[in-house]
N, C-alpha and C positions, 0 to 999 in steps of 0.2 A: 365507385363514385365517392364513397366514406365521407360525404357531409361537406364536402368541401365550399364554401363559401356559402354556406347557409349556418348564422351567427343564434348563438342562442335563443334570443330575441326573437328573431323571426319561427325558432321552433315552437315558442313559445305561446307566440301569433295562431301557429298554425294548430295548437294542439287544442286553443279554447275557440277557435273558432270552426274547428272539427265538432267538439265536443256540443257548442249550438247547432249545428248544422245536423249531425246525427239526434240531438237529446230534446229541440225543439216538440212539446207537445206531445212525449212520450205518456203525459200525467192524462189522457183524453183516448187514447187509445184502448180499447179494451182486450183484457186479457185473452190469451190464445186466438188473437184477430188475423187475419192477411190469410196467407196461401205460403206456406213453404214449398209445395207442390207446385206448379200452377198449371202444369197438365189435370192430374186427377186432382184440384183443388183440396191438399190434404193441409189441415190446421195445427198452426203449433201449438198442438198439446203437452208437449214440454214443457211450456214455461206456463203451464198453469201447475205441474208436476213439482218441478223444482220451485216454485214460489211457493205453494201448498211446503213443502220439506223446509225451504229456509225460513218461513212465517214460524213452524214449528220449534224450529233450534232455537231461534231466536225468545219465543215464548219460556220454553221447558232449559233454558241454557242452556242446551245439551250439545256443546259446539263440536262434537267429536261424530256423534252417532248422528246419521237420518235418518228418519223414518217415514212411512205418508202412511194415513189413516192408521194410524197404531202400530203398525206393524215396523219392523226391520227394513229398510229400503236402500241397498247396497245397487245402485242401478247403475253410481258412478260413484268417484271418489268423493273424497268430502273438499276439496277445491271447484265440485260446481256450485257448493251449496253454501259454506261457509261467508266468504266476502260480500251473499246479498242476505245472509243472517245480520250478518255484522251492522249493514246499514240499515235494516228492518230495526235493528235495535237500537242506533242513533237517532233515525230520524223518523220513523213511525213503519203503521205499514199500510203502505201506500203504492199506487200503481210507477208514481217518480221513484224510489225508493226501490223496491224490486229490479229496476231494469238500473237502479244509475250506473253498475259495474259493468254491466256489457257496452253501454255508452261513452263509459270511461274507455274501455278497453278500446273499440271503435274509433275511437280519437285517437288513441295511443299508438293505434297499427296508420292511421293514415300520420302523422306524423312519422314513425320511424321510415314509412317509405319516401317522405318528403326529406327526410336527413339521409335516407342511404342511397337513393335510388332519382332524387329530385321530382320538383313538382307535376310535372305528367303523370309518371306512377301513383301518384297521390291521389289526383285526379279520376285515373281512370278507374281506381277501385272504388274511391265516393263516387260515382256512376255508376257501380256497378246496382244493379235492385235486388242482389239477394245478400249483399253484405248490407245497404242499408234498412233492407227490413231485419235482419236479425240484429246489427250492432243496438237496436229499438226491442229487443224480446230477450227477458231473461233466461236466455238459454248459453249452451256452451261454447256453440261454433265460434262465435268475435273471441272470447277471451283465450280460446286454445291457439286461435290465427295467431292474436297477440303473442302469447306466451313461444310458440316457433319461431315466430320474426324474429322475436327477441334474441331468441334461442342463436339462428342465422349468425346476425344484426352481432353477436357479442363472442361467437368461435375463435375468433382471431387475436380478438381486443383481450378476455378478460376470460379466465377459464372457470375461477368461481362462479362469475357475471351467466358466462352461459349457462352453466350447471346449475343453475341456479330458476336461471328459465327454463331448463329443460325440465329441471323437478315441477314448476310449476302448471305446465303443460301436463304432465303424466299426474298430476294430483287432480286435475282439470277434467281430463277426458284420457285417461289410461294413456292405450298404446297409439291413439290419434295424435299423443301430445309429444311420443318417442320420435315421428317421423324424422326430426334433423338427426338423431343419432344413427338415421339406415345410409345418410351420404356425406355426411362431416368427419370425417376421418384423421384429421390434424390433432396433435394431442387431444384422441378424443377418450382416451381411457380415463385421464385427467377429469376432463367435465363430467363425465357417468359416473366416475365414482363420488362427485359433488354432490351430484343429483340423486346417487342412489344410497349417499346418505340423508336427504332432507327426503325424500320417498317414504323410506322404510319402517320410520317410527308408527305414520298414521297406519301403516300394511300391518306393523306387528300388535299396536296398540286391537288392532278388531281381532284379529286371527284368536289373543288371547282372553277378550272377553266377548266374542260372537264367532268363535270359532264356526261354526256349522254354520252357520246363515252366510256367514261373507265368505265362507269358499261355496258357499254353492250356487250363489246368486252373482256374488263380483266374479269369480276366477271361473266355474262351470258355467253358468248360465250366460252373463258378458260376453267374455271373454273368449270363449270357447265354441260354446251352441250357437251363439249369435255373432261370431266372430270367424273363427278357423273355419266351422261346416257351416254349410249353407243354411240356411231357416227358412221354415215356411215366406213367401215375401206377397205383400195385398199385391203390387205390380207384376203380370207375366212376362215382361220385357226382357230380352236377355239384355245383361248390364251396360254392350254398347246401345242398343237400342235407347235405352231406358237414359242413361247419361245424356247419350246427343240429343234427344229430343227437348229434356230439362236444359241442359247448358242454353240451347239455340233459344230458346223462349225466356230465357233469363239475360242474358247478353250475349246479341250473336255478336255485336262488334267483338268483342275479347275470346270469345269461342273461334271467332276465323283468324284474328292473331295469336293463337297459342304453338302451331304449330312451328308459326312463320316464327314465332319471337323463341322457340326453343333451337332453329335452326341458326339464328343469328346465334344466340349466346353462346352456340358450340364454335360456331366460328370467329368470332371474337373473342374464345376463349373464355369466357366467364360459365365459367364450370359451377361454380355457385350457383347462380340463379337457374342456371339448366338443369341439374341436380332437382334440388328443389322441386321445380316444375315436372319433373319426371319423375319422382318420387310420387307424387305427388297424384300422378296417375295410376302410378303402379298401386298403390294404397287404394283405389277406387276400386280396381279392377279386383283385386288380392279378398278384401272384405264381403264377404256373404251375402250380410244385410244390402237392402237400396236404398239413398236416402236420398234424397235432391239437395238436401243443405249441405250433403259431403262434398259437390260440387263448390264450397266456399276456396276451399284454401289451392284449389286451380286458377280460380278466375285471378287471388289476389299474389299468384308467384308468375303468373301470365303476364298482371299489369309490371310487376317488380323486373320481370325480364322483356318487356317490351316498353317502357319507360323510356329509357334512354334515345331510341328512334322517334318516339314520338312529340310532334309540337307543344309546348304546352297550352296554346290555341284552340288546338284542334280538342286536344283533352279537356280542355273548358267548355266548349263548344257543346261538348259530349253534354256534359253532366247539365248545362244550361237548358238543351233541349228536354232532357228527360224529367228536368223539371216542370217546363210547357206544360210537355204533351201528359204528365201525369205521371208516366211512366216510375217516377218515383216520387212520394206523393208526403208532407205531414199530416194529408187530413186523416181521422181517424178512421180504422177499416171497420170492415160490418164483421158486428162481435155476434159470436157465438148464437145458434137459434133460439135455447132454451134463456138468452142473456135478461131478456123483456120479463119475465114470467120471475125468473128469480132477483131481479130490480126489488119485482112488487113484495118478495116474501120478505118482508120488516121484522125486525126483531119480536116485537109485541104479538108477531102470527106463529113464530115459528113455537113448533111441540119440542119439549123435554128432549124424547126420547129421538129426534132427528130428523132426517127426511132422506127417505129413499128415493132413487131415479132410475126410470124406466132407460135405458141404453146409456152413450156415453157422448149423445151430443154436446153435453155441455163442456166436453173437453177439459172438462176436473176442475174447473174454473168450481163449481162448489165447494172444494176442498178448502177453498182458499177466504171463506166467506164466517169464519170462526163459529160453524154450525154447532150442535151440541154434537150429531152424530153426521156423515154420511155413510149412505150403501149403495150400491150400483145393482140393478136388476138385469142381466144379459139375459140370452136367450141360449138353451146347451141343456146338456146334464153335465154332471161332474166326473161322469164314467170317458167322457168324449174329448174332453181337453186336450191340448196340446203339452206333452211331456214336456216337464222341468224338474229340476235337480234340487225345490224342493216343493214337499209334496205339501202345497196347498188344500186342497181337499183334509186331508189327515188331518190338516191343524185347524181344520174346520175355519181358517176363511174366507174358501171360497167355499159352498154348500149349493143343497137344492135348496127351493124354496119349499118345496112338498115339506118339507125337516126343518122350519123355520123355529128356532125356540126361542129369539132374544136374548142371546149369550152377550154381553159386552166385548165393547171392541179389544184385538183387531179380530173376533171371531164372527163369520158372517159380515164379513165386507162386501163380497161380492155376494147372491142370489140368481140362481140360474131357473130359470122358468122354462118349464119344457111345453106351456101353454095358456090359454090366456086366465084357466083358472086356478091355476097357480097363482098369476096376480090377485084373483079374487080371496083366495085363501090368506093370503098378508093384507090384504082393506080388511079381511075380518076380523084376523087375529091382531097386528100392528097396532102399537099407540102412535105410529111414525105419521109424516107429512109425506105427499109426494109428490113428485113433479112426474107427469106421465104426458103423450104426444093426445094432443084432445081429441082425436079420432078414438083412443083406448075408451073413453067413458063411452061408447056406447055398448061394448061387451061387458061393460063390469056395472056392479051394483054400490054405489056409493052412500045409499040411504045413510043416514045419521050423521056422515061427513058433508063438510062447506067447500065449496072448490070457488078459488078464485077468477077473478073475468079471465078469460081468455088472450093469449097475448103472442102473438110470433106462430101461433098454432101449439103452443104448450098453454097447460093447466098447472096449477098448484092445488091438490085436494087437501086439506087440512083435518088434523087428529079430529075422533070422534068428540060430538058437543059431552061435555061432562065428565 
């Protein structure tokens, strides 16, 4: 297609009124809200994760290292973290602010399908509901889509240009971001080695001063445990199962054209966008983990190869109805259960020493609230955990609660309760706040603590009076 008769102007059109259409009203939405899931209703807790980490860099300048509650946090590269530091630190920090780069990026992938691929393509992936709820959530999936397009979008044009995306993608989201390198083959030694010199500074810069922590967290633990072998997974689906069920309830229009639209582009020859699109699968299949938002960069190589056949009518059509019927929606979704309860903990209530939280409904959305401390209370012992490569326990933080001593962070982040008087033993010993499920107050003894009204079915008990 290469943009033919589509003049700057109109890209231009098309990229700011992408960027409303995706960014309207992002500032009202509440953190980790919607369903990335929307079989098992599972919540993007990521982007309460990565805004907790970029709020941090952005605070401590620390634009190279992340961290979350104190600790080392090598989950991803520092490309998921750094560009919403940056804007944390221009423009405050703020729920608009947080998300503006995946909004940008969102804009950015529906224009380049609108210059490479024409306006249908463009269309059908703004219709799609799970590119429009994440390009709205500071997480990775929109700006690694972005950074592949690009990738795609500039193999032929410009080898720096590509390599340049493709480093960007792999800084983004590792080996999610490599995929155009598994079927672009055209001088492609040329763009890898672009890419893998704007890669390798950030790779060598940690190796040399976190040696231990970032191979054993980014390269073992990533890359490796939760990547090559299979990992424990919350879904028992096997992965077709698990895929088709998420594809079909997220868009079956573009789930019943994938197969059709990979069949055309073989026959018409566009090996590109077929590639792509079967890449694309194989990467799904290939991967350990299950995620339902990995389903993003099918649905938007599906629209890229099914573009061309379709009206742009029809594609309009599309995204007009889903607007109707809701189906993709700006009003804000229902935030997090524990979201009510901690509204009400105002600066002037919160204790010194922090506030611990019974499980993890709140989807780390606390992390992000510039508390003095947070700690998560689970339910385990420390003897039962799921092996990692590195040893949490040892570093004391994750611990039992039975062994609570008030060590400063990051030691005793996590607390593992093997019963409910275990909790009782932190209300007695803690100068901490907590947020606990209000059914808890009836097994524990709160004497000398205030617990706030009731709200969503969560409590706030506050430090003892004096």
């Amino acid at each position: 297609m290469g943009g033919q008769g589509r003049s700057l102007g109109s890209q231009v059109l098309v990229f700011a009124a992408a960027a409303i259409y995706l960014g309207w009203g992002v500032w009202n939405v509440p953190l980790a809200s919607g369903y990335t899931d929307p079989v098992r209703q599972v919540r993007p807790q990521d982007e309460a994760l990565y805004s907790s980490i970029s709020i941090g860099m952005a605070e401590r300048s620390e634009w190279l290292t992340p961290r979350f509650l104190g600790r080392l946090a090598f989950v991803k590269p520092i490309g998921a973290f750094l560009p919403t530091a940056i804007a944390v630190r221009l423009f405050g920090d703020s729920l608009w602010s947080l998300r503006l780069f995946a909004v940008l990026c969102g804009a950015a992938v529906l224009t380049l399908l609108f210059r490479w691929q024409g306006p249908a393509a463009m269309l059908l992936l703004a219709a799609n509901p799970l590119f429009f709820l994440l390009a709205r959530r500071n997480m990775t999936d929109v700006p690694v889509l972005c950074a592949v397009l690009l990738t795609v979008y500039l193999w032929r044009k410009s080898e720096k240009g590509a390599g340049a995306a493709l480093a960007w993608g792999i800084l983004t989201k590792s080996v999610a971001g490599a995929v155009p390198a598994l079927f672009l083959f055209r001088r492609w030694w040329r763009i890898i080695a672009v890419a893998a010199l704007l890669v390798a500074p950030w790779h060598l810069y940690q190796l040399a001063e976190n040696r231990e922590w970032y191979w054993n967290e980014h390269i073992l633990d990533e890359h490796l445990q939760w990547g090559v072998h299979t990992p424990e997974n919350a879904a028992a689906e096997p992965h077709a199962v698990f895929y088709g069920t998420r594809a079909w309830a997220w868009d079956p229009l573009l789930t019943a054209m994938a197969p059709l639209a990979f069949g055309y582009c073989c026959y018409r020859k566009r090996y590109t966008e077929a590639a792509w699109l079967a890449a694309s699968v194989l990467v799904l299949f290939a991967f350990g983990y299950r995620n339902a938002t990995y389903l993003l960069p099918i649905f938007a190589a599906t629209a890229a190869a099914a573009g061309e056949r379709v009206h742009v009518a029809l594609a309009g059509g599309v995204i007009g109805l889903r607007l109707l019927t809701g189906a993709i929606s700006h009003a804000p979704a229902e935030a997090v259960s524990p979201a009510a309860a901690l509204a009400a903990y105002t600066p002037e209530l919160r204790s010194r020493q922090g506030l611990m939280i019974d499980g993890v409904a709140d989807e780390f959305v606390a992390t992000t609230m510039h508390l003095p401390r947070v700690q998560y209370l689970l339910p385990g012992d420390a003897r039962t955990l799921a092996a990692t490569n590195i040893d949490f326990p040892r570093r004391e933080i994750i611990a039992n609660a039975s062994a609570y001593r008030g060590a400063p962070e990051p030691k005793e982040t996590v607390l593992l309760l093997r019963d409910a008087q275990d909790l009782q033993t932190l209300l007695d010993r803690s100068e901490c706040d907590f947020l606990l499920p209000a059914h808890r107050l009836r097994e524990l003894n709160t004497q000398g603590r205030r617990t706030l009204p009731e709200r969503n079915g969560w409590v706030i008990v506050l430090k003892r009076d004096g």
